[in-house]
ZAMISE-452243 format. One record per residue: residue number from 1; residue in three letters; x, y, z of N, C-alpha, C in turn. Coordinates in nm, 2 decimals. Example, Ala and Ser with C-alpha at 12.3 -4.5 7.8 and 13.67 -1.06 7.14 Angstrom:
! residues 2
(1 "ALA" (1.32 -0.57 0.78) (1.23 -0.45 0.78) (1.32 -0.33 0.78))
(2 "SER" (1.28 -0.22 0.71) (1.37 -0.11 0.71) (1.29 0.00 0.79))
//
This chain:
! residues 155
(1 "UNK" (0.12 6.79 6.40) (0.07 6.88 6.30) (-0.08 6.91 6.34))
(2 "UNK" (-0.13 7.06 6.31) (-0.26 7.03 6.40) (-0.34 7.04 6.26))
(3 "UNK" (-0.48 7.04 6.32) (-0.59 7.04 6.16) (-0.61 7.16 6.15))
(4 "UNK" (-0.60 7.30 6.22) (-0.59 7.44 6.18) (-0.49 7.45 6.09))
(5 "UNK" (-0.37 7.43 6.09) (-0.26 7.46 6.04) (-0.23 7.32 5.84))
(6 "UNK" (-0.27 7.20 5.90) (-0.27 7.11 5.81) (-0.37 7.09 5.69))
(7 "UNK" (-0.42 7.07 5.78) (-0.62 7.02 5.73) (-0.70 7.17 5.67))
(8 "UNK" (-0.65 7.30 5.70) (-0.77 7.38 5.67) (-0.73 7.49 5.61))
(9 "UNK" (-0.60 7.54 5.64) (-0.57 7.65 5.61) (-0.48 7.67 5.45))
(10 "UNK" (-0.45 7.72 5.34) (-0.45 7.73 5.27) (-0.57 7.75 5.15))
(11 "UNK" (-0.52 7.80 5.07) (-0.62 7.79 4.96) (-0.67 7.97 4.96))
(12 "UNK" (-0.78 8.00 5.02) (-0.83 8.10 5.05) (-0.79 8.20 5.19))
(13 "UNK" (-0.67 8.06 5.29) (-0.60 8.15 5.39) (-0.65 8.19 5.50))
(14 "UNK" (-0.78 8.17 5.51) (-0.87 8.19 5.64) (-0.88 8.11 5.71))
(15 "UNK" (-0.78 8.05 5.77) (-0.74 7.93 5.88) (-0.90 7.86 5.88))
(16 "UNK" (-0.89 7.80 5.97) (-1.02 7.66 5.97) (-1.13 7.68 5.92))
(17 "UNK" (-1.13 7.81 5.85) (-1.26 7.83 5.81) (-1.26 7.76 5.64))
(18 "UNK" (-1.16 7.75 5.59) (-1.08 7.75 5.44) (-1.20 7.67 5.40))
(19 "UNK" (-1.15 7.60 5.32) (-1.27 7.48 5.27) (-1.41 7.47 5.33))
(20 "UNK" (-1.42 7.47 5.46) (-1.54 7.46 5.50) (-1.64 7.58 5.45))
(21 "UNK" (-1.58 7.67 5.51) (-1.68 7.79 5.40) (-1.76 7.76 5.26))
(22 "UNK" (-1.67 7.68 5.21) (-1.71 7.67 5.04) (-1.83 7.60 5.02))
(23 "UNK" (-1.87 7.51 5.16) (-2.03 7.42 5.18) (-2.13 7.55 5.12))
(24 "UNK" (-2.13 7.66 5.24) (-2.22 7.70 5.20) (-2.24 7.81 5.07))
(25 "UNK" (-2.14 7.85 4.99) (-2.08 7.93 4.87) (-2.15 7.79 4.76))
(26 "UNK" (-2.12 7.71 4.76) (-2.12 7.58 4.64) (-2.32 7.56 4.60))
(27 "UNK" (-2.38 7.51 4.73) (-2.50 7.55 4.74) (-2.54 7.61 4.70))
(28 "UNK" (-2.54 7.80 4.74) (-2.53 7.92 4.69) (-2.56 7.91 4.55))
(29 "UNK" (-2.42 7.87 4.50) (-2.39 7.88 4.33) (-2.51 7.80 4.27))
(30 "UNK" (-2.54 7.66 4.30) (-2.60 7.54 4.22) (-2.78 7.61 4.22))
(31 "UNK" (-2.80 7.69 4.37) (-2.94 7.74 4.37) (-2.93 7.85 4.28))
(32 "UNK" (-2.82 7.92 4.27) (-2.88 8.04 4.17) (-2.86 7.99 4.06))
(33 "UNK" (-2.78 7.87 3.96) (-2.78 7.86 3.82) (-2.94 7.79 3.85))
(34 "UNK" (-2.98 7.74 3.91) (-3.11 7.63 3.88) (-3.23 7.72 3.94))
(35 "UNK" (-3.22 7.86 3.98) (-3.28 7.98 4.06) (-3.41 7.89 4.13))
(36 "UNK" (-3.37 7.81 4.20) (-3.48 7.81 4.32) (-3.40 7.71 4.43))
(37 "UNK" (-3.45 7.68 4.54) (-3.36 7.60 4.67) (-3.40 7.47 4.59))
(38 "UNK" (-3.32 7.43 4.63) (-3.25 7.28 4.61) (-3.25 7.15 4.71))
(39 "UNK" (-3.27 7.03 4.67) (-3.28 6.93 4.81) (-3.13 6.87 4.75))
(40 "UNK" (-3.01 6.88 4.84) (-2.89 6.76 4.81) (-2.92 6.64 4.91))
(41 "UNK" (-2.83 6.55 4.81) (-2.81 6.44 4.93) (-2.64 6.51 5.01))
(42 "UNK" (-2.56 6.52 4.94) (-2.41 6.56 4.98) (-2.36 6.67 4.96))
(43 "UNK" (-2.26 6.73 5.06) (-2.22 6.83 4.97) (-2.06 6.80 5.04))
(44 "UNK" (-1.96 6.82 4.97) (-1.82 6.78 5.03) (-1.74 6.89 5.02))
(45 "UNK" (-1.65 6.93 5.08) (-1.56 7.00 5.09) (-1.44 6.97 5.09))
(46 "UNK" (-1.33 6.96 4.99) (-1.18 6.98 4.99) (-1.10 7.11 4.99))
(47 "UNK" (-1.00 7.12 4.99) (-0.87 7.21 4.96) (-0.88 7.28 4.82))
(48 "UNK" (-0.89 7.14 4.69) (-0.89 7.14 4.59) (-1.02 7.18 4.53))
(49 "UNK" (-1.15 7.15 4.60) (-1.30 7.15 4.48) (-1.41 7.09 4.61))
(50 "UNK" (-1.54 7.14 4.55) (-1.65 7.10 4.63) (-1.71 7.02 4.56))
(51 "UNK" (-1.78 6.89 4.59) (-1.87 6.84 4.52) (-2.03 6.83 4.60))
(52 "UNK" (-2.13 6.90 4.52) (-2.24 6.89 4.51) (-2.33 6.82 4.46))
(53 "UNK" (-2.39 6.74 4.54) (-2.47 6.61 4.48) (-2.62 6.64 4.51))
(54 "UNK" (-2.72 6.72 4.44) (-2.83 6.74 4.41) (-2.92 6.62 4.36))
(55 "UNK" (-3.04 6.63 4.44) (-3.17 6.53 4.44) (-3.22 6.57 4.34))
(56 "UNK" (-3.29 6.48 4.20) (-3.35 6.52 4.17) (-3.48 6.39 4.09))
(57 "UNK" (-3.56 6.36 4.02) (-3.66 6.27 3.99) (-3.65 6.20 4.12))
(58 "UNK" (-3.76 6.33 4.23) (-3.80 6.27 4.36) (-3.68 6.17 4.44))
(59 "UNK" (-3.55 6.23 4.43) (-3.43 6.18 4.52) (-3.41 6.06 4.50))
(60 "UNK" (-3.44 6.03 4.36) (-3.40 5.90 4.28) (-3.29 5.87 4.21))
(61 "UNK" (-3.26 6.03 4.21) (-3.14 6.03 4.08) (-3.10 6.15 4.15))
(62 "UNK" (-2.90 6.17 4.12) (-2.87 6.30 4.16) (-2.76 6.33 3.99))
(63 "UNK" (-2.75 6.48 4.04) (-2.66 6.55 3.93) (-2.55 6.62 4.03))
(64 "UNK" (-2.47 6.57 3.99) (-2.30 6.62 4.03) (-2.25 6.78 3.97))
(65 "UNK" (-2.20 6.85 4.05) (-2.17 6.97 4.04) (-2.02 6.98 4.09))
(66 "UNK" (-1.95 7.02 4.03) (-1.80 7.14 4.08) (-1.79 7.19 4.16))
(67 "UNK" (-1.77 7.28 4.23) (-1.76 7.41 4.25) (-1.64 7.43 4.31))
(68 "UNK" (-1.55 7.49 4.20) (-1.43 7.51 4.22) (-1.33 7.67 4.21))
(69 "UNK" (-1.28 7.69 4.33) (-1.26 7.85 4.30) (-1.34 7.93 4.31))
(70 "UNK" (-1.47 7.96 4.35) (-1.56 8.03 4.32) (-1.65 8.00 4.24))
(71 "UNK" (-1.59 7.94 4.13) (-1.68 7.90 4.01) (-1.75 7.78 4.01))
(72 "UNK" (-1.92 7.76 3.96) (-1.98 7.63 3.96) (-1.94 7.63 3.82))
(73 "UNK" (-1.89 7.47 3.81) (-1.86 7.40 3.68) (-2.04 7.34 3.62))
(74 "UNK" (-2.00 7.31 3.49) (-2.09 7.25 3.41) (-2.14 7.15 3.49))
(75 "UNK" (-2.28 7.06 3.51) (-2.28 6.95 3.57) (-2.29 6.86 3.49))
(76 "UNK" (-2.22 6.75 3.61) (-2.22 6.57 3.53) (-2.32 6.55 3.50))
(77 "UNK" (-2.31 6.38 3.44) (-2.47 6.36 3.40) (-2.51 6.32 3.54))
(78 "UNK" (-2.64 6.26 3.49) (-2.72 6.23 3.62) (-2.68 6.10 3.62))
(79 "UNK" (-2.71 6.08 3.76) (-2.66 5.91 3.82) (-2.81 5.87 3.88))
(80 "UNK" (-2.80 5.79 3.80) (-2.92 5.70 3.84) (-2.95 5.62 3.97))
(81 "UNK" (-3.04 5.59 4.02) (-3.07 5.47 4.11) (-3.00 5.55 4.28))
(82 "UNK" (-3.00 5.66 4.29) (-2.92 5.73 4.44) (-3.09 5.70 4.51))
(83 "UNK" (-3.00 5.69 4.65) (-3.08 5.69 4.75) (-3.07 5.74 4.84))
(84 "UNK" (-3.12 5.78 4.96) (-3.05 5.85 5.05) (-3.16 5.98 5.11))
(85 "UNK" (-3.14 6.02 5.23) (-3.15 6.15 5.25) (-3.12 6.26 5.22))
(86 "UNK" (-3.20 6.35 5.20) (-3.20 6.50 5.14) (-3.22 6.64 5.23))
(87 "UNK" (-3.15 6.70 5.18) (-3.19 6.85 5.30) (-3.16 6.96 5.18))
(88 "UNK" (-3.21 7.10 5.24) (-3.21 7.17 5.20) (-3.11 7.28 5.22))
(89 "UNK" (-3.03 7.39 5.17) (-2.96 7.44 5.24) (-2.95 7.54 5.37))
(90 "UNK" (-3.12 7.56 5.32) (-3.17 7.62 5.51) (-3.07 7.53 5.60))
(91 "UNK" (-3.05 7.38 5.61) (-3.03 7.33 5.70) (-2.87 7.35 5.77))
(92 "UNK" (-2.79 7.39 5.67) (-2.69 7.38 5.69) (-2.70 7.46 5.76))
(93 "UNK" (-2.62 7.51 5.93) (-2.63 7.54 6.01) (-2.46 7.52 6.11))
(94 "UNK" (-2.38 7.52 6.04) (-2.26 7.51 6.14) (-2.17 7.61 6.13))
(95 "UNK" (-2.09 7.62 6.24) (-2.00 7.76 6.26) (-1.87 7.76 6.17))
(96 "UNK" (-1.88 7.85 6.06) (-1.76 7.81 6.00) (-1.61 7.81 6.06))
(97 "UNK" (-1.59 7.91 6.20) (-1.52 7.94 6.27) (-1.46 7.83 6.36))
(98 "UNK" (-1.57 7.73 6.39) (-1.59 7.66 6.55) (-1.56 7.49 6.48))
(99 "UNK" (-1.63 7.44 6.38) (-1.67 7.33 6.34) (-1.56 7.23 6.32))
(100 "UNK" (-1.42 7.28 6.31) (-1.35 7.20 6.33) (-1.21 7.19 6.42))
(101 "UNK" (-1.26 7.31 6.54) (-1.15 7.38 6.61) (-1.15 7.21 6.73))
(102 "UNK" (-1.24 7.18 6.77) (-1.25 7.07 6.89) (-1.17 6.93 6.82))
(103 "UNK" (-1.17 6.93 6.69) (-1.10 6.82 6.59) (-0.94 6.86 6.69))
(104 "UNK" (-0.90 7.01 6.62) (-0.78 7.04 6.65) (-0.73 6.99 6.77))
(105 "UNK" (-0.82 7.02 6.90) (-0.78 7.01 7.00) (-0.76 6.89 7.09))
(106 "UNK" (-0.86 6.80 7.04) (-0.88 6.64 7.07) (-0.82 6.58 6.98))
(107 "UNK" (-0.75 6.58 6.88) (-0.69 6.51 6.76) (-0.59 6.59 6.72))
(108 "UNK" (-0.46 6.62 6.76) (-0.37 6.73 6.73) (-0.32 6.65 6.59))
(109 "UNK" (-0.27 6.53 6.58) (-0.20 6.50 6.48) (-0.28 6.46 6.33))
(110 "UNK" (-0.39 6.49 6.34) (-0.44 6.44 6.23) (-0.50 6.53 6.15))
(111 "UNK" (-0.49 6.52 6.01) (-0.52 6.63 5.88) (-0.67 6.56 5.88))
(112 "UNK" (-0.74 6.70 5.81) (-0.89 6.68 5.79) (-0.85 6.72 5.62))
(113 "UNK" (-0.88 6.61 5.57) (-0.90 6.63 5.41) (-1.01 6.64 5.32))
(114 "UNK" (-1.14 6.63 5.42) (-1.26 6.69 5.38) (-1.39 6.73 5.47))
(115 "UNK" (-1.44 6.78 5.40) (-1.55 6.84 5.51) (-1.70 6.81 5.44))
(116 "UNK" (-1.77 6.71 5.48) (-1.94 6.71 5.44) (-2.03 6.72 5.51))
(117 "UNK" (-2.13 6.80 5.43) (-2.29 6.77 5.49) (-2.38 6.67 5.41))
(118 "UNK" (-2.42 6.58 5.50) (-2.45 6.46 5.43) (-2.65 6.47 5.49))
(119 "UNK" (-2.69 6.45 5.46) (-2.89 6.40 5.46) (-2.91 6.38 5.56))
(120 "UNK" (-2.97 6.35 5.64) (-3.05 6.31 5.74) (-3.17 6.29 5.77))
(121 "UNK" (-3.24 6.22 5.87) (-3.36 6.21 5.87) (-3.47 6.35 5.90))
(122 "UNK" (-3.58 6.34 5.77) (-3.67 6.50 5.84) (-3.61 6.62 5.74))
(123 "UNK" (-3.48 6.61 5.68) (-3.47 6.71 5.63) (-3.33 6.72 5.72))
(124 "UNK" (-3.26 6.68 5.80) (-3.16 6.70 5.87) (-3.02 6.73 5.81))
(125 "UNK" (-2.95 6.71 5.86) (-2.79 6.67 5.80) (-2.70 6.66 5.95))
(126 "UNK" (-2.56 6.60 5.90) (-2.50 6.54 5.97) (-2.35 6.59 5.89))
(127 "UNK" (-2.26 6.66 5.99) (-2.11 6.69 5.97) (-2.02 6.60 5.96))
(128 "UNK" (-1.94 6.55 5.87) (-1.83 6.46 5.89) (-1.72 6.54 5.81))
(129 "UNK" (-1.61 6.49 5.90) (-1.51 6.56 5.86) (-1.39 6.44 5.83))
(130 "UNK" (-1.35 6.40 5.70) (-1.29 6.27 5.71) (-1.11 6.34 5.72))
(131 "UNK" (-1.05 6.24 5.75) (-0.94 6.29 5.84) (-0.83 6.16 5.79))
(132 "UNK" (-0.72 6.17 5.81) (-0.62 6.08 5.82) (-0.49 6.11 5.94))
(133 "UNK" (-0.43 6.03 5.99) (-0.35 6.03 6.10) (-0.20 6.00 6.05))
(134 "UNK" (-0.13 6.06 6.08) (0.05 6.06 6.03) (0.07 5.89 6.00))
(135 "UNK" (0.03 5.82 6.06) (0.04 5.70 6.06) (-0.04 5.64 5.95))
(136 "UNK" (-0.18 5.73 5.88) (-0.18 5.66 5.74) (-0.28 5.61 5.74))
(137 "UNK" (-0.36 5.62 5.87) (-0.51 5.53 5.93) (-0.59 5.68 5.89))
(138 "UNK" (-0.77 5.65 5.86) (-0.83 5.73 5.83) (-0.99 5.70 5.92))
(139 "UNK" (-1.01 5.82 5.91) (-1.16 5.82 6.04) (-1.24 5.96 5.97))
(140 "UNK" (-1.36 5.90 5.96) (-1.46 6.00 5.95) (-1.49 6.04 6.14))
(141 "UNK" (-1.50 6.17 6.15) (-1.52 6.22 6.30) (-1.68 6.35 6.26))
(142 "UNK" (-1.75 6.27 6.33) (-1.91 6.34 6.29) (-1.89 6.45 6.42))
(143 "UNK" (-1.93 6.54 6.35) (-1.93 6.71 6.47) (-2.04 6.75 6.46))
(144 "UNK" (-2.10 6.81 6.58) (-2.20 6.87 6.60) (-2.19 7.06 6.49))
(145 "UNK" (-2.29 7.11 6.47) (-2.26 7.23 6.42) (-2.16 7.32 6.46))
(146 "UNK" (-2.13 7.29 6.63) (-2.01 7.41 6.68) (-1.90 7.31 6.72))
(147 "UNK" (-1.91 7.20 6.62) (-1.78 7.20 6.66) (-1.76 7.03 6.77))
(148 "UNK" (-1.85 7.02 6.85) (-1.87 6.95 6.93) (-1.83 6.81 6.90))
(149 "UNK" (-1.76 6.68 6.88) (-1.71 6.55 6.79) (-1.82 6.43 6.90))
(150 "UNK" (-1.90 6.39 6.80) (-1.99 6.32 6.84) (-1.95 6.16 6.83))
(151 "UNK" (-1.87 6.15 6.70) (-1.83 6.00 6.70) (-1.75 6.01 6.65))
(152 "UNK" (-1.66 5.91 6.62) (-1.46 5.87 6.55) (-1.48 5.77 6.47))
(153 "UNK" (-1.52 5.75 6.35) (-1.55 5.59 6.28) (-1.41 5.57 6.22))
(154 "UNK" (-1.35 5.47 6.27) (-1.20 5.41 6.14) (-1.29 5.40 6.02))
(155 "UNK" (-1.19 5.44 5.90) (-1.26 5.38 5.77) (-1.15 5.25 5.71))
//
């Protein structure tokens, strides 16, 4: 089973681009209800829902966001005591087209069940695409913006 066909396509139907798209849409949404850019620590992508995890009392505390279907849901409360790296959505920078095509091709059998941009140092971020294998084993695979698979961690 490949991750074009498994991992990405449904929902919205635009093969590998499906979920991943919704990184930058979800963002989008949370900066216009809060009308200015925003520092997250995470931002996740499923099939099902995006979750947006926004910095806020100086990246001490985050506020949990939806964004499901198009629509940003009401946010959770705030979670106290977060830590972590922050970026802005300037940062996000990867090909919605490309980002998870080299998964497909180096990893034919394995479903990609989510897609994140996670913090980094500087303002950075870092792609992980977590994944599971027919067999039931699961691996975060960190990709470069086009796509490129930088590392395979088992979880």
């Amino acid at each position: 089973m490949s991750v074009a066909a498994a991992g990405c396509d449904g929902g919205s139907g635009d093969g590998p681009r499906h979920f991943v798209a919704d990184v930058r849409a979800a963002a989008a949404a949370v900066e216009d209800e809060l009308g200015a850019p925003q520092e997250f620590f995470e931002i996740t992508a499923t099939e099902q829902l995006t979750n947006v995890f926004v910095a806020v009392e100086g990246a001490s505390a985050a506020v949990p966001y939806v964004y499901r279907d198009g629509v940003l849901e009401d946010p959770g409360p705030t979670l106290d005591g977060a830590a972590g790296m922050t970026f802005g959505s300037d940062a996000i920078e990867f090909d919605e087209d490309s980002v998870l095509l080299q998964i497909a091709d180096e990893l034919p059998d394995i479903t990609v069940d989510a897609f994140s941009v996670e913090g980094g140092p500087a303002g950075s971020v870092r792609y992980v695409a977590t994944a599971r294998s027919q067999q039931g084993g699961a691996l975060d695979v960190v990709v470069g913006p086009r796509g490129a698979i930088l590392s395979v961690d088992p979880l």
